[in-house]
MIROGU-902534 format. One record per atom (N, C-alpha, C): residue in three letters; x, y, z. Coordinates in pm, whole numbers, plus 32768, in hexadecimal, padded with zeros to 4 digits. Layout:
AlaXYZ;...
% end
This chain:
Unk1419B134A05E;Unk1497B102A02E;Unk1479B08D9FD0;Unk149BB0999F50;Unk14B1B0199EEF;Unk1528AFDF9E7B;Unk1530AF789EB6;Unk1589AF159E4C;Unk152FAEF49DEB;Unk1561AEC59D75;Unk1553AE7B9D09;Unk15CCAE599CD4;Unk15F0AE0A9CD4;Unk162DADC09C3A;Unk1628AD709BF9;Unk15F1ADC89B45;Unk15C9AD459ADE;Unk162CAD759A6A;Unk167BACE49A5D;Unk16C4ACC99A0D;Unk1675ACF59974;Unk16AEAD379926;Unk16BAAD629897;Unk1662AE12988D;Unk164FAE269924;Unk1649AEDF9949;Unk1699AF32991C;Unk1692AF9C9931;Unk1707AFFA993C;Unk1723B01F99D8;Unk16AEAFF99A21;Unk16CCAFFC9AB1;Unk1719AF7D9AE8;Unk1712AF1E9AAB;Unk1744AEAF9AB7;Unk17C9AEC19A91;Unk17F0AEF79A12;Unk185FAED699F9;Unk18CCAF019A2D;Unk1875AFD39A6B;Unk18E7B0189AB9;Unk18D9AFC49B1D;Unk189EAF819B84;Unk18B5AF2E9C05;Unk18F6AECF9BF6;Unk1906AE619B6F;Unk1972ADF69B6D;Unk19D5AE739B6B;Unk1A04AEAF9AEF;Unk1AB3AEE79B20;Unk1ACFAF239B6E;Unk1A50AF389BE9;Unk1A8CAF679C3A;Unk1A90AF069CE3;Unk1A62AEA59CBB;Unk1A73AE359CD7;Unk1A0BAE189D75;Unk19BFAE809D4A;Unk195EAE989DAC;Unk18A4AE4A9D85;Unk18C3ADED9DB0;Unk186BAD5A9D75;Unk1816AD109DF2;Unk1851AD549E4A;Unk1842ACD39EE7;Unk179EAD309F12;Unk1743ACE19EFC;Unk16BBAD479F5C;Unk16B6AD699FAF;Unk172CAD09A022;Unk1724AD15A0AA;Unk178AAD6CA0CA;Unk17E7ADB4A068;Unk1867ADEDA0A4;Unk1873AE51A050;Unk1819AEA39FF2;Unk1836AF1B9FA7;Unk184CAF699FB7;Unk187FAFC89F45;Unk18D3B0499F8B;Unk187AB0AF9F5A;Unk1820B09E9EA8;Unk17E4B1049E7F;Unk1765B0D19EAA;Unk172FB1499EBE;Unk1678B1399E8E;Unk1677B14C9E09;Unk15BAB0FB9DBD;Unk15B4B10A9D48;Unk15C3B1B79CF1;Unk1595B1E49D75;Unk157CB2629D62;Unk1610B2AE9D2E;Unk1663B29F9D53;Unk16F9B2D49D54;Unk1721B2A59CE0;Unk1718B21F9CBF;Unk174FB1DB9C54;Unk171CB2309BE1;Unk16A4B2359BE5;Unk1673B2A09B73;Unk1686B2F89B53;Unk16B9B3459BC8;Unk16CEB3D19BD8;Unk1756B3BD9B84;Unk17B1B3759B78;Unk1820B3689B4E;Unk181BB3289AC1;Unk1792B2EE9A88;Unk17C7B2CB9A2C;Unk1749B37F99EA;Unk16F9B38C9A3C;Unk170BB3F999E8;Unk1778B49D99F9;Unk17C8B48B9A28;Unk1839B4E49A31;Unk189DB4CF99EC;Unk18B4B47099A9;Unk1914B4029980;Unk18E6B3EA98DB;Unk1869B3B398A8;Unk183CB3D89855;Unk1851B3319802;Unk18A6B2F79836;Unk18B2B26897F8;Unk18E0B223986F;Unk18F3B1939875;Unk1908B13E98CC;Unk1991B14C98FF;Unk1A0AB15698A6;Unk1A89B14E98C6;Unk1A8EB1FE9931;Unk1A68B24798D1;Unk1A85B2DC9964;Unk1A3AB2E699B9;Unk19CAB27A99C1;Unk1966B2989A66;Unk19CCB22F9AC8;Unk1A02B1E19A72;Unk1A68B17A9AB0;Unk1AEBB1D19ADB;Unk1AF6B2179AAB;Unk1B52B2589AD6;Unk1B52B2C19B21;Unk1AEEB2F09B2D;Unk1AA7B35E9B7B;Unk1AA4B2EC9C12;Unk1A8CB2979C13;Unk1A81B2429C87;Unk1AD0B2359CA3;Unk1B3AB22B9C85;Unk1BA3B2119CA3;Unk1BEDB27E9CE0;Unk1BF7B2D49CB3;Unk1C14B3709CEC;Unk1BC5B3649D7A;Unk1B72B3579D84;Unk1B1EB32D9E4E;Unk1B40B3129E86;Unk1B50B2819E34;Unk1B91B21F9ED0;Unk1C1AB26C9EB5;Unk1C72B2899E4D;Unk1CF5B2BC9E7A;Unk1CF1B3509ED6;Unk1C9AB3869ED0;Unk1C8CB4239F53;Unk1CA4B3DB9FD4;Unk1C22B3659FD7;Unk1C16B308A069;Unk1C7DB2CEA07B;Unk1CC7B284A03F;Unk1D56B24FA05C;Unk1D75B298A075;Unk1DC4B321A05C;Unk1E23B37BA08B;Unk1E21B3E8A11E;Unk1D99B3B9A11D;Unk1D64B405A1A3;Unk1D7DB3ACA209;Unk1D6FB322A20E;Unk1DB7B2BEA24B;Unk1E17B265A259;Unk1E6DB27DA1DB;Unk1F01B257A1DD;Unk1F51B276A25F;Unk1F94B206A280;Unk2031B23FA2D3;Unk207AB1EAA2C5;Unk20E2B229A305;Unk2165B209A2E3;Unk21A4B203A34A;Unk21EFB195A3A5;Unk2206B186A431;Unk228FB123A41E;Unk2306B134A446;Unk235CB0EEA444;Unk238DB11EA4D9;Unk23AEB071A531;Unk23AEB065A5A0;Unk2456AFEEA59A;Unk247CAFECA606;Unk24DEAF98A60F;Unk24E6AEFEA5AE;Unk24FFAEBCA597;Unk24E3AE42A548;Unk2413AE32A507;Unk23F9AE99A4E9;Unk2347AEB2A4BB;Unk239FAF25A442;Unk230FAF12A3D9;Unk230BAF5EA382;Unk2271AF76A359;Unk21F8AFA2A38A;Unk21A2AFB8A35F;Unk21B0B047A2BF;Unk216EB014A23D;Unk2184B075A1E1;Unk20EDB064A19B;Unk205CB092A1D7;Unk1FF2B0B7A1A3;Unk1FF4B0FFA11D;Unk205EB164A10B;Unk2078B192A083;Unk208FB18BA022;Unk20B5B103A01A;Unk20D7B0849FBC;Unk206EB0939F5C;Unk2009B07C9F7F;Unk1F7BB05D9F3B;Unk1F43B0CB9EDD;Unk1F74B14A9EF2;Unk1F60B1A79ECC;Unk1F99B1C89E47;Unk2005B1809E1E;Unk2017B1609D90;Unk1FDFB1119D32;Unk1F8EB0DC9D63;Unk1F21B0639D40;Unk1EA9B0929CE0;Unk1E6CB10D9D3A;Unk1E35B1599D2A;Unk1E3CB1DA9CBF;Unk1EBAB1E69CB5;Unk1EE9B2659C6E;Unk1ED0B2069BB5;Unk1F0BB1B89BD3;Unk1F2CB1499B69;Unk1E9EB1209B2F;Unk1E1DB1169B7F;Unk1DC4B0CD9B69;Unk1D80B16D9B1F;Unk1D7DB1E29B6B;Unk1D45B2609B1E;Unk1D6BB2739A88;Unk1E15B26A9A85;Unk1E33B27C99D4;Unk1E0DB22B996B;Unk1DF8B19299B8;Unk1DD7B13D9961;Unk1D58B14E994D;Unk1CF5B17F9973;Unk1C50B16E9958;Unk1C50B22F9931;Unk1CB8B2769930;Unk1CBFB2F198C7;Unk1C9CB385990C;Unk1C85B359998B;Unk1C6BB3CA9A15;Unk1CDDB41B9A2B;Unk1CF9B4B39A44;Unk1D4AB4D29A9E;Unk1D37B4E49B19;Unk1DC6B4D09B47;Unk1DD5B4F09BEB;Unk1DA3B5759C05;
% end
């Protein structure tokens, strides 16, 4: 398993927008990141390709629970996501 992030990469740069920076708390391996920027082919669609991930993983763990005076809405976030794919040029 490996992190890197160096600022002015292309591995770097998909991990800042995707805001995945922390060594101790990452979500990609270097290995993945690559894989995406070579699937992706430039920085903005491997960014967006990432983004499409974590949005599968969000949705597999979203819920939605409304209880007497409670409103849990996990699904919320999931527009976040949708939003963050069009802008970096990915489809859903």
């Amino acid at each position: 398993m490996a992190f890197t992030y160096t600022v002015g990469t292309d591995r770097g740069r998909v991990r800042r927008n995707l805001a995945d920076t922390n060594s101790a708390a990452y979500v990609f391996e270097d290995d993945e990141v690559d894989d995406l920027l070579s699937e992706g082919g430039t920085v903005n669609l491997a960014s967006g390709l990432g983004f499409r991930v974590l949005y599968a993983d969000r949705i597999r763990r979203a819920k939605y629970v409304a209880l007497p005076g409670m409103t849990l809405n996990d699904t919320a976030a999931l527009e976040h996501f949708r939003a963050m794919i069009s802008l970096y040029g990915a489809d859903i």
